[in-house]
C-alpha positions in Angstrom: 30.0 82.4 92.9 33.7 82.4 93.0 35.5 83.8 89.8 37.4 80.4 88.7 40.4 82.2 86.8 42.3 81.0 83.4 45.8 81.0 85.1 47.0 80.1 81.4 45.6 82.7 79.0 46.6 85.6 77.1 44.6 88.0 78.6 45.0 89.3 82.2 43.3 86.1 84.4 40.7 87.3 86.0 41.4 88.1 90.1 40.7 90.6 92.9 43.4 92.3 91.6 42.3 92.5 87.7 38.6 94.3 89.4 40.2 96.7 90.7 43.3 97.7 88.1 43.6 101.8 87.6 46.2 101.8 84.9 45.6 99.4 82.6 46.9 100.7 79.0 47.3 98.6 76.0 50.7 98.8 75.0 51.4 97.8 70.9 53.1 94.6 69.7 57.0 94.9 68.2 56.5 95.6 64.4 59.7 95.4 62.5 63.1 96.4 63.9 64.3 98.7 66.5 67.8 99.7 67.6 68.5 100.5 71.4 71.0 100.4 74.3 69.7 97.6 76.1 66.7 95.2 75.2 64.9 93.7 78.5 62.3 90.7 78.2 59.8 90.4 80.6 57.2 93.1 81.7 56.6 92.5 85.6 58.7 94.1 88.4 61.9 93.2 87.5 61.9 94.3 83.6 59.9 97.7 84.5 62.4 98.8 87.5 65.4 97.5 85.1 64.1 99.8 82.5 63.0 102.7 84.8 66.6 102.5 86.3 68.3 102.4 83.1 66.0 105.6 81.7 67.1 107.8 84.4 70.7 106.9 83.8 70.5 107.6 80.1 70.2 104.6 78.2 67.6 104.0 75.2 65.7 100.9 76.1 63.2 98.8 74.7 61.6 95.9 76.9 59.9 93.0 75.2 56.6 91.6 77.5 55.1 88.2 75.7 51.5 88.7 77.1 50.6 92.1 79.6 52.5 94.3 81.9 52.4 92.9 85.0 50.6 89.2 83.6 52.8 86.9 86.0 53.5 87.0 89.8 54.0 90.7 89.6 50.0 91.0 89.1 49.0 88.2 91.1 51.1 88.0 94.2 50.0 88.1 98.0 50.8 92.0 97.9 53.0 91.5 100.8 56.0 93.9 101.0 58.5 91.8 103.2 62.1 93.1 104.3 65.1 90.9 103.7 66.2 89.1 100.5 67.3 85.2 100.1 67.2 82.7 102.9 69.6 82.1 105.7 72.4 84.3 104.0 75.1 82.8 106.5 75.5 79.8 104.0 77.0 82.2 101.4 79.4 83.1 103.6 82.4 81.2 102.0 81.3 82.7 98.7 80.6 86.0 99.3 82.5 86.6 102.2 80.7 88.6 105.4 80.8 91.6 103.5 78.7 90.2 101.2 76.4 89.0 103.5 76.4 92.4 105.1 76.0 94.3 102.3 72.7 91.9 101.1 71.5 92.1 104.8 70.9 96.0 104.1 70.1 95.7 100.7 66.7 93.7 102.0 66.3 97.3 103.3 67.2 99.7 100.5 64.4 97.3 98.8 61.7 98.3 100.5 62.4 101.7 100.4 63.1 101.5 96.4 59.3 100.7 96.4 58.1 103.1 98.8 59.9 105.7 97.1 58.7 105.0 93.6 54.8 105.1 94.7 55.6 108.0 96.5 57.3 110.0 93.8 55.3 108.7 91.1 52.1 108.8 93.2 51.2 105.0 92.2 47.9 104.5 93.7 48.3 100.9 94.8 46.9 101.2 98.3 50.5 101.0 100.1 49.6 100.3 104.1 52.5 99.4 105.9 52.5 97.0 109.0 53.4 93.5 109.3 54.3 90.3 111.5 55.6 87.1 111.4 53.2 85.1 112.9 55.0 81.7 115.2 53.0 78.3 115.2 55.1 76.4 117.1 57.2 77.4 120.0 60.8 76.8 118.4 59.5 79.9 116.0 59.4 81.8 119.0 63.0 81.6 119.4 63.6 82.1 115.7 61.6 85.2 116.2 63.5 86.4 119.1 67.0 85.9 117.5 65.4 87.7 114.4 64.6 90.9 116.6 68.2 91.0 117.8 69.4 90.6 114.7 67.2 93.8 113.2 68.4 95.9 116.0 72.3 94.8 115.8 72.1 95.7 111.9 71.1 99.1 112.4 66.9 98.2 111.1 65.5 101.7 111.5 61.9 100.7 111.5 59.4 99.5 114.4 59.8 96.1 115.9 58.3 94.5 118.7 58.0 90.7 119.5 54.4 90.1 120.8 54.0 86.7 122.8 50.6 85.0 122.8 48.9 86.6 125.6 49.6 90.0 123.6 49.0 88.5 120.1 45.3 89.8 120.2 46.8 93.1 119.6 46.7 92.7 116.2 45.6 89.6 114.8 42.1 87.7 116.1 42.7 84.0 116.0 43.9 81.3 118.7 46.3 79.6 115.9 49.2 81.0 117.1 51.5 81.5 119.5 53.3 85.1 119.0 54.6 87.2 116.2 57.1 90.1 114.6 55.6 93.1 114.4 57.5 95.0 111.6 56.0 98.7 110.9 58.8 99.0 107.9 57.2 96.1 106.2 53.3 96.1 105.1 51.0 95.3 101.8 49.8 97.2 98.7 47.9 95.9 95.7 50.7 94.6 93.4 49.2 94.6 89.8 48.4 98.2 90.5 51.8 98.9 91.4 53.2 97.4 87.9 50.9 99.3 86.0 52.1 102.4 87.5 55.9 101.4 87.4 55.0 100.8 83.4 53.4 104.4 83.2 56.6 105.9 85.0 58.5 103.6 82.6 56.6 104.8 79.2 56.5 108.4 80.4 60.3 108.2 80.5 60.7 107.1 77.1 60.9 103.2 77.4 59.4 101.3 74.4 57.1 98.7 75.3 55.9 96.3 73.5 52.9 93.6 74.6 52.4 89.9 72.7 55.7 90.3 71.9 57.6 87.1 73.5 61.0 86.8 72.6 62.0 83.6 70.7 65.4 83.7 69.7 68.5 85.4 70.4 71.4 85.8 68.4 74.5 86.7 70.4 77.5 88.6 69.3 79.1 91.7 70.8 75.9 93.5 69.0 72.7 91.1 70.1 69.6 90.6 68.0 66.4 89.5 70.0 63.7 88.1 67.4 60.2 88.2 68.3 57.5 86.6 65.7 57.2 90.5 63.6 59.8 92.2 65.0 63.7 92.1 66.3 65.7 94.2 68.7 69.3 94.8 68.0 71.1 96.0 71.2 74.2 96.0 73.4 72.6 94.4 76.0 69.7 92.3 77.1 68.6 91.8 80.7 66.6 88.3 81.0 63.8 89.1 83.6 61.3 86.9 82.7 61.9 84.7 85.8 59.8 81.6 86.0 58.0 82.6 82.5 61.6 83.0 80.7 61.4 79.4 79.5 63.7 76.6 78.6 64.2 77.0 74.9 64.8 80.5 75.4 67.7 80.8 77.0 68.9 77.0 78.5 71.2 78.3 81.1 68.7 80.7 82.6 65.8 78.2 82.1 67.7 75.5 84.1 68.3 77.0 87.0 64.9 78.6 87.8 61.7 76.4 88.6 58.0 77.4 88.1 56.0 76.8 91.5 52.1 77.7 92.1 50.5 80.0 94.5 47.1 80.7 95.2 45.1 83.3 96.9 41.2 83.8 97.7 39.5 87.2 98.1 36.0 87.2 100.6 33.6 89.3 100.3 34.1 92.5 101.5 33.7 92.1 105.5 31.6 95.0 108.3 34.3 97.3 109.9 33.1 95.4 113.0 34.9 91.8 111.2 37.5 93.9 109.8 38.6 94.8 113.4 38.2 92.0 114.8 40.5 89.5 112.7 42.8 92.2 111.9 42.4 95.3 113.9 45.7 97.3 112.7 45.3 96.1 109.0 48.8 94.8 109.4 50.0 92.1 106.8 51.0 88.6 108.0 52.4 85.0 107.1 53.3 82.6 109.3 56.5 80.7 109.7 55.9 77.0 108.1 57.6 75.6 104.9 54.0 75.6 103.7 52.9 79.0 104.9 49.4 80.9 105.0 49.8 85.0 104.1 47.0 87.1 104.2 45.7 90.8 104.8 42.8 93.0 104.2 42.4 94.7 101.1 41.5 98.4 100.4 37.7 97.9 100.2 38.0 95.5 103.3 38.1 91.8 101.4 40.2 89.7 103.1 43.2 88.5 101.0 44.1 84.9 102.1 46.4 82.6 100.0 48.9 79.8 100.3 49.1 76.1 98.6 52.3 76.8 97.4 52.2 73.9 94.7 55.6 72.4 93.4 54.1 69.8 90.8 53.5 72.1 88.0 49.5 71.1 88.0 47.3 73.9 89.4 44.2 72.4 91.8 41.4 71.8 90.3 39.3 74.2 92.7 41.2 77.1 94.6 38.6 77.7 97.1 38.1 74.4 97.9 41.7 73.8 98.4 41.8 77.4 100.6 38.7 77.8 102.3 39.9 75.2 105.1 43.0 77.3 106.3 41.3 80.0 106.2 38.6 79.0 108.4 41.0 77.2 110.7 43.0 80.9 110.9 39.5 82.9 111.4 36.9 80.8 112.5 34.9 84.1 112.6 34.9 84.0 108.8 33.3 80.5 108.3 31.1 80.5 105.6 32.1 83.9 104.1 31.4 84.4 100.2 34.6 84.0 98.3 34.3 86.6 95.7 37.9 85.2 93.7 40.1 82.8 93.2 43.5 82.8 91.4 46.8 81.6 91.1 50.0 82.1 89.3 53.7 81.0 88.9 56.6 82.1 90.9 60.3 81.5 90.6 62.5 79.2 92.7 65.7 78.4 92.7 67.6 75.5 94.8 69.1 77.8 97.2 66.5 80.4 97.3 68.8 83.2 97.4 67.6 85.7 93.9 70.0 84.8 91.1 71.5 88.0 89.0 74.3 87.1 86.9 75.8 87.4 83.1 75.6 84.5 80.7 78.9 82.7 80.8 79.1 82.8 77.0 77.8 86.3 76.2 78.7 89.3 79.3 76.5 91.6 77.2 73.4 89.1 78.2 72.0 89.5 82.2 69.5 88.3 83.9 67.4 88.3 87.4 65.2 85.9 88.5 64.0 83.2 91.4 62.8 85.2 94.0 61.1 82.5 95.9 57.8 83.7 96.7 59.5 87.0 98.2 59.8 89.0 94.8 57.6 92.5 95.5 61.0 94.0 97.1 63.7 91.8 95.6 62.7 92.8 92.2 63.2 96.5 92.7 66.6 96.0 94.3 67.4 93.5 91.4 66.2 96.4 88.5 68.9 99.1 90.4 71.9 96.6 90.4 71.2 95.1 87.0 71.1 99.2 85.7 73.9 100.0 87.7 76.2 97.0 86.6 75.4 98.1 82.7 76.4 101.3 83.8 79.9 99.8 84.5 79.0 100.0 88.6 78.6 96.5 89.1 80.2 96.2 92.5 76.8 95.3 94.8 75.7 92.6 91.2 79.0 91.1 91.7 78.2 89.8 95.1 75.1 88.2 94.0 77.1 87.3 90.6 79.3 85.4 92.8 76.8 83.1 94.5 76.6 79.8 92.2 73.4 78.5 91.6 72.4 74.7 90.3 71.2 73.6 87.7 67.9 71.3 87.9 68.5 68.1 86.0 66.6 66.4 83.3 65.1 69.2 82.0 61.6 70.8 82.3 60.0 67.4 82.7 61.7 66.1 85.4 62.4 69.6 87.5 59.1 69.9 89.2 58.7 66.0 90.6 62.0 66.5 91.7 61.1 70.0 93.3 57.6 68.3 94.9 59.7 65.5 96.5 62.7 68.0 98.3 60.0 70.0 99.4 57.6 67.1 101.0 60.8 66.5 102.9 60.7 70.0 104.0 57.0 69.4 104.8 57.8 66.7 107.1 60.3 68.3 109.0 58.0 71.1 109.4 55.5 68.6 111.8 58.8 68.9 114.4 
C-alpha cells in the first residue's frame, strides 16, 4: 500500500525522501529577542546557502523556518540537478543587455558546481550521481536539442555532451517513447531533502541560529528591521525573504504577488532487480522530457525508481497521486507495469510569469531582499541565488543587479484569483504542446 502523504502538515509529510533522511535534527523555536546582522525566513535551499554564504563572509545571522528545514520543495523535489537558470534568456535581452544574458548563461554553471562543491567539502551524504538527458518526444525537440548542443559548446560548457538520436537512445534509457535525447554528464540527481539537512548542519556548525515553528508574521521596517514571530522577534539590518512559494501574501504583498504556488508530484516503486534497473535505465542517468507538461524521473540509491510530474496549476492537490501517475509511468516503461508503488507525495513550487528566478530589494525598504520562483528548476538556482543575495549584502551586488533589473509582474486579484488564472495560461501552453 502506497504511503498517501499530508502535503499540508506540520510535520515532515511522509515520502521516499522522509524514509531515508540521515540528518534530521530538531532545531528550537525563537523564544524572545535576538539581535543579528541579517535575519533570513525560510529554511529550504535558498535560506540555508544565503545563511551559509553570509557565515563565511562574517555576518551574525539568524534564519527564521515556520515548520522544518527543508519542509517545502527543497525536501520534496524530483532530486534532479539541471544546468541553466530561467527560460529562453534571449527575452531579457533589452533589460539586461547581452552581458547579462552572458553572465546568467554561466551562472547556470557556477550553480551546479556551488552544489557539488558543498556536498563535497561538507561530505553531505545525499547520494549525488551525476548524468543526465533531455529526452525529445516529438521531432521539432530534436532540433531544439541540436541548437542546444551548439550552444553548450559555443559557451565554453566544460562537461560531456552528446546528442543521441533514436536508434542510439537505448544507450541509456529502455523505452520506445521517444525519439532522442541530451546527454549531459555535468548534470545528474541526488536525494534533495538529504542535501538540506546537511546544508543546515554546515549552516549550524558555522554559527547560524536556527529556529523551527517559528514563521514570521510581521515585519516592521526602518533602517533597523524587527521580524516578529508568535514568541519571539529578530531585530536586524537586513532580512532576505526566501520563503518562495510558502512566503505568503500577508507577509510581505510585493513579494507574495509576484510568486505563484504550483503542485508537483512524484511516485517511488518498489525497489526494482539490478536486471530492471539496467534495463530502463542502464547508466543511472537522470531524465525529463521536453513538454510543457513534462515526466522526470531516475533511480534512487537503493534502486526505487523516482517518477513524477502532474505539474498542477489550480492550487487543489489530486485526490490520489498514484492514480494520477501510475499511467505515465507505465506508458514510459511498460516493463514496470504493475510494479508496487511504495510512496506518493507532492509539494509546492514557485512560479513566476516569466520563469526567470526573481532576486531583488523591496522598493520601499533596500535593507529587505528576497529570492524566489524558480519554476520547477530550483536544486541549482537556489545555491546560486544564496551566493549573490550574500555577496550583494556584502556591498558586491554586481551579478544581483542583473537579475534585480529584470521586472517581474504582478498576478492580479490576489491569492484567489492567481491560480485559475495560472491553470488557464498554462492549458494554452498545453495545447500548443500537441503541435
Amino acid at each position: 500500500m502506497a504511503n498517501n502523504s499530508p502535503i499540508h502538515s506540520d510535520k515532515y509529510p511522509e515520502s521516499f525522501y522522509f524514509a531515508t533522511a540521515k540528518e534530521i535534527y530538531q532545531y528550537p523555536v525563537l523564544d524572545g529577542v535576538i539581535d543579528v546582522d541579517v535575519c533570513v525566513v525560510g529554511g529550504g535551499f535558498s535560506g540555508l546557502n544565503t545563511a551559509i554564504e553570509l557565515r563565511q563572509k562574517g555576518f551574525s545571522v539568524a534564519l527564521l523556518e515556520a515548520k522544518r528545514v527543508g519542509w517545502g520543495a527543497s525536501g520534496r523535489n524530483g532530486g534532479e540537478l539541471i544546468r541553466g537558470i530561467g527560460h529562453g534568456l534571449d527575452q531579457f535581452r533589452n533589460d539586461i543587455g547581452q552581458e547579462g544574458v552572458d553572465a546568467i548563461t554561466q551562472m547556470g554553471f557556477e550553480a551546479v558546481d556551488i552544489v557539488r562543491e558543498r556536498v563535497a567539502t561538507h561530505h553531505i551524504d545525499c547520494d549525488l550521481q551525476m548524468g543526465y538527458c533531455d529526452l525529445a518526444v516529438k521531432p521539432r525537440h530534436m532540433q531544439e536539442l541540436e541548437a542546444e548542443l551548439e550552444h553548450l559548446r559555443a559557451v565554453g560548457y566544460r562537461h560531456e555532451l552528446k546528442l543521441l538520436d533514436k536508434s542510439h537512445i537505448g544507450e541509456v534509457i529502455g523505452s520506445d517513447c521517444y525519439q532522442g535525447a541530451l546527454m549531459d554528464m555535468g548534470s545528474g540527481h541526488l536525494h534533495p531533502l538529504n542535501l538540506a539537512l546537511g546544508e543546515a548542519r554546515v549552516a549550524r556548525e558555522l554559527g547560524v541560529q536556527i529556529f523551527e515553528y517559528s514563521a514570521a508574521s510581521n515585519i516592521v521596517k526602518g533602517e533597523r528591521l524587527k521580524v516578529q514571530t508568535e514568541r519571539g522577534e529578530v531585530r536586524c539590518d537586513n532580512l532576505v525573504l526566501a520563503g518562495n512559494a510558502y512566503i505568503g501574501h500577508k507577509l510581505e504583498p510585493y513579494v507574495g504577488g509576484k510568486v505563484l504556488p504550483a503542485g508537483s508530484y512524484l511516485l517511488a516503486t518498489e525497489p526494482l532487480s539490478p536486471e530492471l534497473q539496467r534495463q530502463i535505465i542502464p547508466q543511472n542517468m537522470a531524465f525529463a522530457d521536453m513538454r510543457i507538461a513534462l515526466d522526470y524521473f531516475h533511480l534512487s540509491a537503493d534502486g526505487r525508481l523516482l517518477f513524477g510530474g502532474l505539474c498542477t496549476y489550480s492550487g487543489k492537490d489530486p485526490k490520489d497521486i498514484e492514480a494520477a501517475l501510475r499511467p505515465n509511468l507505465e506508458k514510459v516503461f511498460p516493463a514496470l507495469k504493475g510494479v508496487r508503488i511504495d510512496y506518493q507525495w507532492g509539494g509546492m513550487i514557485g512560479i513566476g510569469a516569466n520563469r526567470l528566478p526573481q532576486l531583488g530589494r523591496l522598493p520601499d525598504a533596500p535593507n529587505i531582499l528576497f529570492a524566489q520562483a524558480y519554476s520547477g528548476h530550483g536544486v541549482n538556482a537556489t545555491h546560486m541565488a544564496g551566493r549573490l543575495v550574500a555577496d550583494a549584502i556584502a556591498g558586491n551586488s554586481e551579478r544581483f543587479d542583473i537579475f534585480a533589473k529584470v521586472k517581474h509582474m504582478t498576478f492580479p486579484g490576489g491569492p484567489a484569483l492567481r491560480s485559475p488564472l495560472l491553470a488557464a495560461g498554462m492549458l494554452y501552453h498545453r495545447f500548443m504542446d500537441i503541435f
